[in-house]
C-alpha positions as CSV (number, residue, x, y, z in Angstrom):
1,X,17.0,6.0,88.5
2,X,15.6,5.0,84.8
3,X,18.7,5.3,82.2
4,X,17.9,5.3,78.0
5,X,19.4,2.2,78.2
6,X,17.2,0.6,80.2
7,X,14.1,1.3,79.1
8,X,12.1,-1.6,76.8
9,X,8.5,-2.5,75.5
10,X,6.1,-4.2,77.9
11,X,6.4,-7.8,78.4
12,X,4.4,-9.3,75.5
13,X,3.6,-5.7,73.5
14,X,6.5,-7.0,71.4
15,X,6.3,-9.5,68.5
16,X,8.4,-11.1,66.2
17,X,8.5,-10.2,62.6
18,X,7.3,-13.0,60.0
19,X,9.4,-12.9,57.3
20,X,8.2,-14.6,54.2
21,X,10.0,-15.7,50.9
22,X,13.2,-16.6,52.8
23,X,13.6,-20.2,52.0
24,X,11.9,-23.6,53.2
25,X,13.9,-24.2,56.2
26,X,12.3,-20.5,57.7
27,X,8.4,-22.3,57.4
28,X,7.1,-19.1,54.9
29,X,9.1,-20.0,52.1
30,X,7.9,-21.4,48.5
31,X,4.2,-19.8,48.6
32,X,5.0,-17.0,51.2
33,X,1.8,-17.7,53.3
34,X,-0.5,-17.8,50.5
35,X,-1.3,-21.0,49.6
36,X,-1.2,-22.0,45.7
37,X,-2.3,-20.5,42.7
38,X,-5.4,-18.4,42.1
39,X,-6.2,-15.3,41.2
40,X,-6.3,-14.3,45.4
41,X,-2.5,-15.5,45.6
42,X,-0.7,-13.0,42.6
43,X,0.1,-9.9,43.6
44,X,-1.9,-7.0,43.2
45,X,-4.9,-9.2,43.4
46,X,-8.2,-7.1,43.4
47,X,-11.3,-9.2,43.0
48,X,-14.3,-7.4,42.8
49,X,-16.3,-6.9,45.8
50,X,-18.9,-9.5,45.5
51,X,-17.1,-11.6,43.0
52,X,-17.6,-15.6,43.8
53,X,-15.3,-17.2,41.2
54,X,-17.7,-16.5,38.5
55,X,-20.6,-18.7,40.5
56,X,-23.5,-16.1,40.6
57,X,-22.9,-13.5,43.4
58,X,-25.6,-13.7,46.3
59,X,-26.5,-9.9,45.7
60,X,-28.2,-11.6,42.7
61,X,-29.2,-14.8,44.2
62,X,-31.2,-13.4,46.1
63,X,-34.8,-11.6,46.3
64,X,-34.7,-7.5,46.0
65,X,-36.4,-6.9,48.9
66,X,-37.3,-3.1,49.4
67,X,-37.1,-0.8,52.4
68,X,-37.1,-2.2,55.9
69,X,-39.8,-2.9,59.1
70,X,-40.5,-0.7,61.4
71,X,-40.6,-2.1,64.5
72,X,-42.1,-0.2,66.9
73,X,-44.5,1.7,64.8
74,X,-47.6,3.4,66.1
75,X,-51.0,2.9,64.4
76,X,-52.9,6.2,64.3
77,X,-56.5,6.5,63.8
78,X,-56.7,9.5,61.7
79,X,-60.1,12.3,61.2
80,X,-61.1,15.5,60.1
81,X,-63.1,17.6,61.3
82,X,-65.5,17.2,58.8
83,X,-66.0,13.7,60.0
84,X,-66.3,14.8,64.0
85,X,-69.2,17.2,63.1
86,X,-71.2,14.0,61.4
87,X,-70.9,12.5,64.6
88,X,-73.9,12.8,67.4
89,X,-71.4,12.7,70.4
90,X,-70.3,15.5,72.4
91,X,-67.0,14.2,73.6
92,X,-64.3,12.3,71.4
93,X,-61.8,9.9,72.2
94,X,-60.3,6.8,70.8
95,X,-61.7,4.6,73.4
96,X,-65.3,6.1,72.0
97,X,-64.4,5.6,68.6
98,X,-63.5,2.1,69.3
99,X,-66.4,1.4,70.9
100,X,-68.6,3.2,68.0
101,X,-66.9,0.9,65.4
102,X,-65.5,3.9,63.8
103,X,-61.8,3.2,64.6
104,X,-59.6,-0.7,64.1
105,X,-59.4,-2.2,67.4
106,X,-55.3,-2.5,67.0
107,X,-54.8,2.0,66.5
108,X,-52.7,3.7,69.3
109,X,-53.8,6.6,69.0
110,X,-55.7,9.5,67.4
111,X,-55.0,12.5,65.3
112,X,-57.1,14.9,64.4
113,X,-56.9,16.7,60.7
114,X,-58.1,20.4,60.0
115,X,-60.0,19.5,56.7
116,X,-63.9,20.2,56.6
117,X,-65.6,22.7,59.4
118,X,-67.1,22.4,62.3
119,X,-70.5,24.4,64.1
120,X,-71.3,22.2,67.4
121,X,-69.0,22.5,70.6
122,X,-67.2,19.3,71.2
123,X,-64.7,17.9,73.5
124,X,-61.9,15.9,72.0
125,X,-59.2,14.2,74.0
126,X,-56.3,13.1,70.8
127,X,-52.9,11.9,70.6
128,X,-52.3,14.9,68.2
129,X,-54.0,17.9,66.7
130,X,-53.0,20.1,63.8
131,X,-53.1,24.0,65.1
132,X,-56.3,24.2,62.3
133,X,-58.3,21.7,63.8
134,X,-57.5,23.1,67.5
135,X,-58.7,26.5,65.9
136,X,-62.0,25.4,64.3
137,X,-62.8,23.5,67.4
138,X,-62.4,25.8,70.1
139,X,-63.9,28.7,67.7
140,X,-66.9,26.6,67.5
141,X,-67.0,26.4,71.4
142,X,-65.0,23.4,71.8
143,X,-62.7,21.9,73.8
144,X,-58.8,20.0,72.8
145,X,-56.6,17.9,75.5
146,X,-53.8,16.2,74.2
147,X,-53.4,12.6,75.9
């Protein structure tokens, strides 16, 4: 049976107190743990946050360099519709496109923009269309597949 008594910490939850200012002989005495002088060793200390002793803080050391990479980001060829109807194809894909010279070799994929309008019936297989370009193409007797 446990008894109040008998009940203590874990073995090793436990440690002793150090108590500082309390002589030489107790090995925290003179400087308490602190070392000798500077502004980090008075009480109340509160250096500013970035202060280097008055040497010029890295913040301003070093280049402002704006925003950040994004590492995984997708190259999109983009065109309207405007532009499909200038081309003499029938079906339109980024594989085409890259092969026609009309899109960079390194694009992922293609959207397709709803500016401009379109009268010949065309297939297009895109990454993404915007609902005004899927209405002018399949108005005109066209065809849309996302891939």
């Amino acid at each position: 049976m446990i008894k109040l008594e008998d009940l203590k910490p874990a073995e090793g939850s436990t440690h002793k107190i150090k108590r500082v200012g309390r002589g030489r002989a107790s090995g925290h005495g003179k400087t308490s743990c602190h070392g000798h002088n500077g502004e980090g060793q008075r009480s109340g200390c509160s250096a500013k946050v970035g202060f280097e002793g008055g040497q010029m803080p890295a913040y301003r050391r070093l280049p402002k360099l704006k925003g950040f990479k994004i590492i995984n980001q997708r190259n999109y060829a983009e065109m309207n519709i405007s532009a499909l109807e200038r081309l003499d194809i029938t079906e339109i894909s980024l594989v085409i496109l890259k092969e026609m010279r009309k899109a960079h070799p390194s694009t992922d994929g293609l959207r397709i923009l709803g500016n401009g309008e379109i009268s010949k019936a065309i297939t297009v297989k895109a990454s993404y269309v915007t609902p005004q370009a899927k209405e002018k193409i399949e108005k005109a007797g066209g065809k849309v597949e996302i891939v």
